[in-house]
Z-matrix of the N, CA and C atoms (Angstrom, degrees):
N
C 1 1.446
C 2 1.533 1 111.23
N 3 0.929 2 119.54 1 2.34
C 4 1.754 3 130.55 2 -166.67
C 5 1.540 4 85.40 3 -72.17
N 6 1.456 5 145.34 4 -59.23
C 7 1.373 6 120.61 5 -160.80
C 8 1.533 7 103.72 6 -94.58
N 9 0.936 8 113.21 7 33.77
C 10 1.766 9 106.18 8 175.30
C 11 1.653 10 94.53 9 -129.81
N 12 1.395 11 112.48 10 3.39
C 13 1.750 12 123.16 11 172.80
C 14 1.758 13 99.79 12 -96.68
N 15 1.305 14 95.13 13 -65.37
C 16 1.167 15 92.19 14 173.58
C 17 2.192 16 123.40 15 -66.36
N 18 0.821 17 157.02 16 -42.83
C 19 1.669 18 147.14 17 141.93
C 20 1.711 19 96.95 18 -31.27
N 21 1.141 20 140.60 19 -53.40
C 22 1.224 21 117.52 20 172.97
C 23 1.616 22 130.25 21 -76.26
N 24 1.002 23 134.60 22 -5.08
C 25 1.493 24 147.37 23 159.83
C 26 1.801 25 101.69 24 -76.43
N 27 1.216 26 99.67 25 -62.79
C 28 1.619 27 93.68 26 170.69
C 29 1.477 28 122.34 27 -35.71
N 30 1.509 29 97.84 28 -72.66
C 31 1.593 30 104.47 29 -176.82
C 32 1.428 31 131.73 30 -46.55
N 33 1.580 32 99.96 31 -28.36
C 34 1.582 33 138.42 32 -177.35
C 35 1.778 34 96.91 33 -65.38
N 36 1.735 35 98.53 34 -50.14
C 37 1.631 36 87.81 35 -157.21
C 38 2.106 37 90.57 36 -78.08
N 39 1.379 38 111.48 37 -52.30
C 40 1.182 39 88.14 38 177.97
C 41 1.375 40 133.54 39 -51.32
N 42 1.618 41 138.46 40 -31.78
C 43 1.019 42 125.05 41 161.53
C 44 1.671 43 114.03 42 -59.39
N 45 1.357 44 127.54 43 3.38
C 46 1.469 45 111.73 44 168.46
C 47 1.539 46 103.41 45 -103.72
N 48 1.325 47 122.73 46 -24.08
C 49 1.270 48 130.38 47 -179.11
C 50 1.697 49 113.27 48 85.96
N 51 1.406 50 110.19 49 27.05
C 52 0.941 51 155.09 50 175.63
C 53 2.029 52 125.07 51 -73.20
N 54 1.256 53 101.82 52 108.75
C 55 1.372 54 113.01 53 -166.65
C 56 2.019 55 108.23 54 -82.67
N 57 1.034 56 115.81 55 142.54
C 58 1.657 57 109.86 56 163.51
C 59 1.239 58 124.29 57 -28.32
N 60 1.454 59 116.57 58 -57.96
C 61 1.304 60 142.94 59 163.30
C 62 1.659 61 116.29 60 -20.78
N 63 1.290 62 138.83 61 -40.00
C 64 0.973 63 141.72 62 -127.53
C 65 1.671 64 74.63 63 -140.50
N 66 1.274 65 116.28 64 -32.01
C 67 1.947 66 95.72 65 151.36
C 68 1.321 67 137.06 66 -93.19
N 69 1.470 68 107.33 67 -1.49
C 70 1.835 69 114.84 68 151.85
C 71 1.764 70 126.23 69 -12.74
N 72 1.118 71 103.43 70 -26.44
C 73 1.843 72 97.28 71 -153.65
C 74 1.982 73 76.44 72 -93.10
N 75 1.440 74 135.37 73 -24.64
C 76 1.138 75 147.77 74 -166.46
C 77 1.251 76 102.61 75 -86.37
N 78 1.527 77 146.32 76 -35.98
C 79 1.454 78 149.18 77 170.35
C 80 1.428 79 100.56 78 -178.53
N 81 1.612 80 96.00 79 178.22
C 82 0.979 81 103.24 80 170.92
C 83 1.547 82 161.50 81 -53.46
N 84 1.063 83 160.07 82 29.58
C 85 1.831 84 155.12 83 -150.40
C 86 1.695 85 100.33 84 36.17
N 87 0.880 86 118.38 85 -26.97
C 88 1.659 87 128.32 86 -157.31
C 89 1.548 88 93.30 87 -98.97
N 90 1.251 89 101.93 88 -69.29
C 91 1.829 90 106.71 89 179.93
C 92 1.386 91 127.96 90 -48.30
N 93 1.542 92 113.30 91 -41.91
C 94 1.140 93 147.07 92 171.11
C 95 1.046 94 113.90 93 -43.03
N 96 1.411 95 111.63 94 -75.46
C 97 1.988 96 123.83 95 163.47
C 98 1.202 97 110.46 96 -43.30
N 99 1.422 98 118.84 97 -60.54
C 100 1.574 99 116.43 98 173.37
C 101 1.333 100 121.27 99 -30.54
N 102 1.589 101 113.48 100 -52.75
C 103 1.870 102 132.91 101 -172.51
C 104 1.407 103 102.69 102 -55.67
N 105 1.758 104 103.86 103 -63.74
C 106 1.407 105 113.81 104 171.04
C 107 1.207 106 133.25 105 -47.36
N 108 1.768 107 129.98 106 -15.97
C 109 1.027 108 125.87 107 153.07
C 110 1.289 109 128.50 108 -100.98
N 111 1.182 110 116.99 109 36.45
C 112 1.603 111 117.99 110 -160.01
C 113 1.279 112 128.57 111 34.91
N 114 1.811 113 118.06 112 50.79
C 115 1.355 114 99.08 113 -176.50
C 116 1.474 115 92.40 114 -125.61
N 117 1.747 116 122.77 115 7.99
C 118 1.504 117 108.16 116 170.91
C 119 1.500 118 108.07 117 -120.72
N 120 1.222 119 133.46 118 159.77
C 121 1.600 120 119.37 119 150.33
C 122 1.467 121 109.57 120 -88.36
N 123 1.285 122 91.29 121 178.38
C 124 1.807 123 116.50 122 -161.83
C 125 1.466 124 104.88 123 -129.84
N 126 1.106 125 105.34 124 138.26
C 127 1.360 126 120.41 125 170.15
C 128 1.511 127 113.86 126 -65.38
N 129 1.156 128 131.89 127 163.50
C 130 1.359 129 129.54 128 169.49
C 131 1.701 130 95.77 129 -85.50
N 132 1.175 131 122.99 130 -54.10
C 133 1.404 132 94.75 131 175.19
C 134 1.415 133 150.15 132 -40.78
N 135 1.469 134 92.94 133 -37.50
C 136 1.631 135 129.84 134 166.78
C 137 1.736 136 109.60 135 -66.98
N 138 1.314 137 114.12 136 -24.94
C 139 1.262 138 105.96 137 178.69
C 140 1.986 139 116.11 138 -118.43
N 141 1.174 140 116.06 139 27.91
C 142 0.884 141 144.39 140 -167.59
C 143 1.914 142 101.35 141 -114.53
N 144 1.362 143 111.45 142 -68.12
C 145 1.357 144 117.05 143 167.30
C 146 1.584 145 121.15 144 -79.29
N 147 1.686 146 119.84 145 -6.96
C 148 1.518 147 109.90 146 136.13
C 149 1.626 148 132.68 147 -57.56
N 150 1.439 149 99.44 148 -49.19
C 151 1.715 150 100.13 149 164.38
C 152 0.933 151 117.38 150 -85.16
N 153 1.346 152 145.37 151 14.78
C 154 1.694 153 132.02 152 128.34
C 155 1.263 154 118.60 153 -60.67
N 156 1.342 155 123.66 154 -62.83
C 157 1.296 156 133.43 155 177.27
C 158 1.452 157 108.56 156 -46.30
N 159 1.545 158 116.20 157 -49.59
C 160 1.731 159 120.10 158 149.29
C 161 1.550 160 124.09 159 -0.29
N 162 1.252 161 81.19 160 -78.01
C 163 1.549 162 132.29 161 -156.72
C 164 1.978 163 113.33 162 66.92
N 165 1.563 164 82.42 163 74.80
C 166 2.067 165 94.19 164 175.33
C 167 1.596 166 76.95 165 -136.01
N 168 1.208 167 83.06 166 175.51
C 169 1.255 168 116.00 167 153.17
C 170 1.391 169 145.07 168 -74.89
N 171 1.223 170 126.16 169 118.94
C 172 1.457 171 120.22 170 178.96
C 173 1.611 172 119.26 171 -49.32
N 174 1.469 173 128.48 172 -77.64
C 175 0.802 174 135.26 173 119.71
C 176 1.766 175 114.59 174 44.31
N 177 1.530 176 120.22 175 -75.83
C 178 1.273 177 155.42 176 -167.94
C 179 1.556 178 98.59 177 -92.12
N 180 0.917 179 92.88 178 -43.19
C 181 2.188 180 97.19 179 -171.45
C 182 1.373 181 82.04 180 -75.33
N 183 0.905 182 123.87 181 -61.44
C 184 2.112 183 114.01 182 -158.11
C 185 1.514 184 100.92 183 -61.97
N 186 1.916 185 107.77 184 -41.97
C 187 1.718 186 95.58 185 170.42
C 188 1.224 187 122.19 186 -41.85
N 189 1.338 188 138.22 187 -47.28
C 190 1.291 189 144.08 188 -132.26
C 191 1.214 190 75.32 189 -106.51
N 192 1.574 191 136.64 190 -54.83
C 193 2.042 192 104.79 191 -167.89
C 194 1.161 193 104.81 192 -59.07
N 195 1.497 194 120.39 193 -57.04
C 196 1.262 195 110.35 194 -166.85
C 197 1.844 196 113.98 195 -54.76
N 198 1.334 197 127.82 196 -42.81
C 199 1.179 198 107.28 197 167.14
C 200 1.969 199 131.87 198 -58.28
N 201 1.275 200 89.25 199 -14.10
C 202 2.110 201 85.51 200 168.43
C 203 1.666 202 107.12 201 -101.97
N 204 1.496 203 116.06 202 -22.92
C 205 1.341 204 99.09 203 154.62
C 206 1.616 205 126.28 204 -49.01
N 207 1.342 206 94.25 205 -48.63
C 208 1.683 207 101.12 206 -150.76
C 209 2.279 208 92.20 207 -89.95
N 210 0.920 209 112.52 208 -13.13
C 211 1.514 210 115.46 209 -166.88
C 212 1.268 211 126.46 210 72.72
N 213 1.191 212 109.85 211 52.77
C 214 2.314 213 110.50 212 -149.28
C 215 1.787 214 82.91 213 -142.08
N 216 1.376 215 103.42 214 170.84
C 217 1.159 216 97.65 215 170.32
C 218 1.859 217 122.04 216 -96.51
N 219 1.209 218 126.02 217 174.73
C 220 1.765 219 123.17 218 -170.87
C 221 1.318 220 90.23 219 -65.74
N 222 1.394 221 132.49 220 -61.53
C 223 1.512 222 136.74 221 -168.49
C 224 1.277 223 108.20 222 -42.89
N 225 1.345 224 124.92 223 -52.40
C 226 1.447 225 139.33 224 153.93
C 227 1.669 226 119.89 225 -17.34
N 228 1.132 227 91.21 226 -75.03
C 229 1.505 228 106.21 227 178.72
C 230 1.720 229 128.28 228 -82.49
N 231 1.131 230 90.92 229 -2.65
C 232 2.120 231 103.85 230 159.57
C 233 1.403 232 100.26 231 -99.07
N 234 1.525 233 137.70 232 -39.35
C 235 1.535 234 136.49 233 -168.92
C 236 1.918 235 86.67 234 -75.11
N 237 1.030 236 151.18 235 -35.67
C 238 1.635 237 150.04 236 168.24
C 239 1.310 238 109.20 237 -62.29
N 240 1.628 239 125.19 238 -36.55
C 241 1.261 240 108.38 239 -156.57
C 242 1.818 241 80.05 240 -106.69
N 243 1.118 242 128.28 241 -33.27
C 244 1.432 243 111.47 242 169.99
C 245 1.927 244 111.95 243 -54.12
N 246 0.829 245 112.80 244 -33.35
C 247 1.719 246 105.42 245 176.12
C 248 1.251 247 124.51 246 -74.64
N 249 1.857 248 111.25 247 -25.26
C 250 1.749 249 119.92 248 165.00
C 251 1.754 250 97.51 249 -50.81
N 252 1.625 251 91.44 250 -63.88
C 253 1.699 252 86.90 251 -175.21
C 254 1.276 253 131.51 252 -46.44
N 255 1.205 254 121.39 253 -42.96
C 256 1.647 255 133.10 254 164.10
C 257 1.439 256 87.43 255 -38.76
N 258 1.180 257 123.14 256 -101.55
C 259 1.524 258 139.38 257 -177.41
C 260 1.678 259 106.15 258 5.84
N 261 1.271 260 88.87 259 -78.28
C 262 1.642 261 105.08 260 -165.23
C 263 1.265 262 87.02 261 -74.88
N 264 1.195 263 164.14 262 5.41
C 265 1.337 264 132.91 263 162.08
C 266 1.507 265 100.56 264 -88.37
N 267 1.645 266 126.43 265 -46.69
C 268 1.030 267 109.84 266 -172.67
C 269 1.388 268 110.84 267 -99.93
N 270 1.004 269 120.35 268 62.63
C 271 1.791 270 139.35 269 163.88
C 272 1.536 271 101.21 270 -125.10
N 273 1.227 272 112.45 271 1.60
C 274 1.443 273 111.11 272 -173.45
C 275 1.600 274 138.81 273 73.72
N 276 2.006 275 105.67 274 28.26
C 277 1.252 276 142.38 275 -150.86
C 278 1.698 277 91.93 276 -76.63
N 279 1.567 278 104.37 277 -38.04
C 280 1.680 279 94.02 278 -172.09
C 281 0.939 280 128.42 279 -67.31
N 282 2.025 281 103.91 280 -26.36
C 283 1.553 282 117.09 281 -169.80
C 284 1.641 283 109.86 282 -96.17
N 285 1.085 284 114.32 283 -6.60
C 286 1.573 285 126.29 284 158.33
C 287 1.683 286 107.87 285 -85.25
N 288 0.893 287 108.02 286 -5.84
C 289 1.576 288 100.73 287 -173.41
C 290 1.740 289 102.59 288 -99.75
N 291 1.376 290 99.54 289 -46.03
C 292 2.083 291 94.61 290 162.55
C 293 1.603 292 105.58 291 -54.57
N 294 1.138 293 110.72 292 -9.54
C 295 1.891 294 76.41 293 -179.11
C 296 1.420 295 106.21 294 -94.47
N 297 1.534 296 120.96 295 -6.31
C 298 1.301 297 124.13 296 178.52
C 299 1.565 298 117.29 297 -97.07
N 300 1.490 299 110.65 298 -10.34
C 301 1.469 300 127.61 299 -162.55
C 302 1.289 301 114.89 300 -147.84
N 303 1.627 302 117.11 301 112.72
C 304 1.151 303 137.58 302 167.98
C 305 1.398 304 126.15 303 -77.35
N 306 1.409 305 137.75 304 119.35
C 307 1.204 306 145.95 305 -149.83
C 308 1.475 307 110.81 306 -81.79
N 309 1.552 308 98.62 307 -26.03
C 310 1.742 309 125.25 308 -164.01
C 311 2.000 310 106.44 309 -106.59
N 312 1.737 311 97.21 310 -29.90
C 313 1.698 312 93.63 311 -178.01
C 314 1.335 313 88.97 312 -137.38
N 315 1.237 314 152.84 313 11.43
C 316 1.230 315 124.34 314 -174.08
C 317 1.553 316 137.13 315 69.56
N 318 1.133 317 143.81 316 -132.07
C 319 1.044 318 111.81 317 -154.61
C 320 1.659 319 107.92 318 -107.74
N 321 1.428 320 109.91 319 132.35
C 322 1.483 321 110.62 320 -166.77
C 323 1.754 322 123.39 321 -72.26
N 324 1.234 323 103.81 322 126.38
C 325 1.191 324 103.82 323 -171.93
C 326 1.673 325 128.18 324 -54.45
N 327 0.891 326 155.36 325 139.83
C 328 1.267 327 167.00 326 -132.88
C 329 1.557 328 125.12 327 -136.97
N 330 1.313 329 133.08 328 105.98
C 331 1.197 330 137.25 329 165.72
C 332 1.560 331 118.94 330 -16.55
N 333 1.372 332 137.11 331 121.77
C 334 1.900 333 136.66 332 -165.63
C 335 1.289 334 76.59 333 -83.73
N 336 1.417 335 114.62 334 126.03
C 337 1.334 336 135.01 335 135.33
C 338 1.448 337 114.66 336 126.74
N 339 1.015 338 131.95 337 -173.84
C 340 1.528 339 138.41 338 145.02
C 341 1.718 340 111.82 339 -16.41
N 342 1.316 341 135.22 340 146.74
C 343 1.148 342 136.40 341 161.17
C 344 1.683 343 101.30 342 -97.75
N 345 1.285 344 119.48 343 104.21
C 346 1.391 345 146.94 344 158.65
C 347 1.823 346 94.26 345 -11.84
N 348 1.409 347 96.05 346 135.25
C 349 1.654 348 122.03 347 -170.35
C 350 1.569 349 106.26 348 -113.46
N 351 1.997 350 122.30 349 98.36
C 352 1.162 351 106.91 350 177.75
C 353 1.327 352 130.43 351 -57.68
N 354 1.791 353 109.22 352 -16.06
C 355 1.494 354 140.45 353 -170.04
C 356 2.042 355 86.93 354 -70.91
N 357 1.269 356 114.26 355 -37.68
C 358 1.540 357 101.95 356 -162.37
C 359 1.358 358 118.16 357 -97.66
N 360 1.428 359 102.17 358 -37.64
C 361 1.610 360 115.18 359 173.36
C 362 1.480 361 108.35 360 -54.45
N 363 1.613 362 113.22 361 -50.00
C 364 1.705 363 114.85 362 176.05
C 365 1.945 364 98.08 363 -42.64
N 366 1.608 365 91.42 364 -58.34
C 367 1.633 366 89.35 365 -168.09
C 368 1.619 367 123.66 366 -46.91
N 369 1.257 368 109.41 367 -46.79
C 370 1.627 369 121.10 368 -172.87
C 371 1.960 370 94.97 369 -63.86
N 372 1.270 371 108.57 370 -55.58
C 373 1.555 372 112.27 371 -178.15
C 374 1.504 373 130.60 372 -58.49
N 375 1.252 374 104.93 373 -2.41
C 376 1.744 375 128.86 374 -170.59
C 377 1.464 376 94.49 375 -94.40
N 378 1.837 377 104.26 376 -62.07
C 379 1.555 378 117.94 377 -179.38
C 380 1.253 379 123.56 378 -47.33
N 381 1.490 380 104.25 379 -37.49
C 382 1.815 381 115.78 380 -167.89
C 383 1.546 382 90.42 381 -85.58
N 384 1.183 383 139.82 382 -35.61
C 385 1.360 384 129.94 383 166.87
C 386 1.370 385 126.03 384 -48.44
N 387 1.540 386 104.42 385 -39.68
C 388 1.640 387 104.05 386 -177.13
C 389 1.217 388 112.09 387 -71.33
N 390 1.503 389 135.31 388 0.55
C 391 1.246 390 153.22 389 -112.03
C 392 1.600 391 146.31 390 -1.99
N 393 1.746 392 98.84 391 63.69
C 394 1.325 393 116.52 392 -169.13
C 395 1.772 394 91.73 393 -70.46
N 396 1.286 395 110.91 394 179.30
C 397 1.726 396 135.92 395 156.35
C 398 1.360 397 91.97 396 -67.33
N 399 1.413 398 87.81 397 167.03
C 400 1.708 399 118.04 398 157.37
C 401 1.786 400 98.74 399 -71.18
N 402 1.330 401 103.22 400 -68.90
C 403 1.356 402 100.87 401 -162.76
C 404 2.063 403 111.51 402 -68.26
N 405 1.453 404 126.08 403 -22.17
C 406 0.989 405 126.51 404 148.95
C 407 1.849 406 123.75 405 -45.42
N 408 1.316 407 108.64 406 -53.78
C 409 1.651 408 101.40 407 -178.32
C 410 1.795 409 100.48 408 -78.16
N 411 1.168 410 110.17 409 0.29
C 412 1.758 411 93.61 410 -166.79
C 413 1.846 412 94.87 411 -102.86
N 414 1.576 413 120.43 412 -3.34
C 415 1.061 414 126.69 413 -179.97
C 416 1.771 415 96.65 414 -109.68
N 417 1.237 416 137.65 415 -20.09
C 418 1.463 417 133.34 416 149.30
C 419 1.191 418 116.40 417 -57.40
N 420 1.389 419 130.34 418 -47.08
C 421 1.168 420 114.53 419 -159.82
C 422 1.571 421 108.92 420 -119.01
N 423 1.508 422 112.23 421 13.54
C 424 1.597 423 119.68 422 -176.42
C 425 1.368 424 126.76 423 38.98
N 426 1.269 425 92.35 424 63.88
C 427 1.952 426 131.56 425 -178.58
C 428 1.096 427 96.75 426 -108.56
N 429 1.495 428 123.76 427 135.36
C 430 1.220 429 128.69 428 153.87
C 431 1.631 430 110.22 429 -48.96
N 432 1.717 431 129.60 430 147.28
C 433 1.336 432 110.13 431 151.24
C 434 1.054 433 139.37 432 -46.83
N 435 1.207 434 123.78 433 -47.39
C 436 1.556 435 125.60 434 154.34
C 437 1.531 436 128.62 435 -5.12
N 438 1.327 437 85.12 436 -78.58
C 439 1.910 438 116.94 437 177.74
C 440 1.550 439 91.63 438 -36.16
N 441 1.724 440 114.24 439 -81.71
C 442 1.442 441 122.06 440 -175.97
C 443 1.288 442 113.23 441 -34.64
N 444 1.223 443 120.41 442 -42.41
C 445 1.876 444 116.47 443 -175.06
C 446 1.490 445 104.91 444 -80.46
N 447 1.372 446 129.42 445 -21.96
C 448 1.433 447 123.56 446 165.93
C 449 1.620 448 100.45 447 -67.74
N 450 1.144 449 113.97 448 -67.04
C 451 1.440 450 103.22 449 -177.59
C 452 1.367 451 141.19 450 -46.52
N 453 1.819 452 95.17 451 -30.53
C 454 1.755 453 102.61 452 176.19
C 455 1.299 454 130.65 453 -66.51
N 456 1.218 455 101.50 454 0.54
C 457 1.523 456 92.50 455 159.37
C 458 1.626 457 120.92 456 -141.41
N 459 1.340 458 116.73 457 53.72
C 460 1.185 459 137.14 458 172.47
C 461 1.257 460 124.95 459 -92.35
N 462 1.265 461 115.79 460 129.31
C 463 2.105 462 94.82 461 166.74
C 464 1.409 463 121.57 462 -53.61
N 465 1.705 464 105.29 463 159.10
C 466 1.372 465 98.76 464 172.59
C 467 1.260 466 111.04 465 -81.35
N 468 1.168 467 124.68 466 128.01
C 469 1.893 468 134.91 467 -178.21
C 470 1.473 469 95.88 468 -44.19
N 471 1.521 470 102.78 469 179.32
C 472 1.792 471 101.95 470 -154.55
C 473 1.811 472 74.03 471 -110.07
């Protein structure tokens, strides 16, 4: 997507009449040219405070790559991404989305690793009963060893 970022930043700055320069405080003269010729990618952050500095929309900027990626028109591709949203709102996307997103801190931190399987822990804890290995039940049931040594000494879930 890097040259359908860059033809739309272009087009963007000429319809503002708008020099590189005046996106300096955003990267470098060097980086800039680079973006503009499609030879770097961009961060979404980085391209988020280009279309401020713009003044478009983000939102609208991602329409428009994705419509010269995909060959469709922008109207096209906001009437699709407005129906994901329908979707995911009424699949219940918003109220799954507070459990990932704090209104007051942002985004809630998350347990490192896998979220623990009562379906697996029973399994590994059944095995270690019959008196398999660690490394025997973690080669039955295609568990990392790891996994098995977290589990081996867990209760069995109710």
């Amino acid at each position: 997507m890097q040259n359908e970022i860059a033809a739309i930043v272009r087009a963007l700055r000429d319809l503002r009449g708008s020099a590189q320069e005046e996106l300096a405080e955003i990267s470098s003269q060097a980086n800039l040219s680079r973006l503009e010729q499609g030879k770097t990618q961009v961060s979404l952050v980085k391209l988020s405070k280009i279309a401020l500095t713009l003044d478009f929309d983000l939102v609208a900027l991602v329409a428009l790559c994705q419509a010269l990626q995909d060959g469709s028109s922008p109207i096209d591709v906001m009437a699709k991404a407005s129906q994901d949203l329908e979707s995911f709102i009424a699949l219940g996307g918003l109220q799954g989305l507070k459990k990932h997103w704090d209104a007051g801190a942002g985004l809630v931190k998350r347990t490192r690793g896998k979220p623990s399987s009562p379906d697996r822990i029973r399994a590994v804890l059944e095995l270690k009963a019959s008196g398999m290995s660690k490394a025997e039940v973690s080669r039955a049931l295609g568990l990392p060893e790891a996994t098995v040594r977290r589990y081996w000494l867990k209760d069995l879930p109710g």
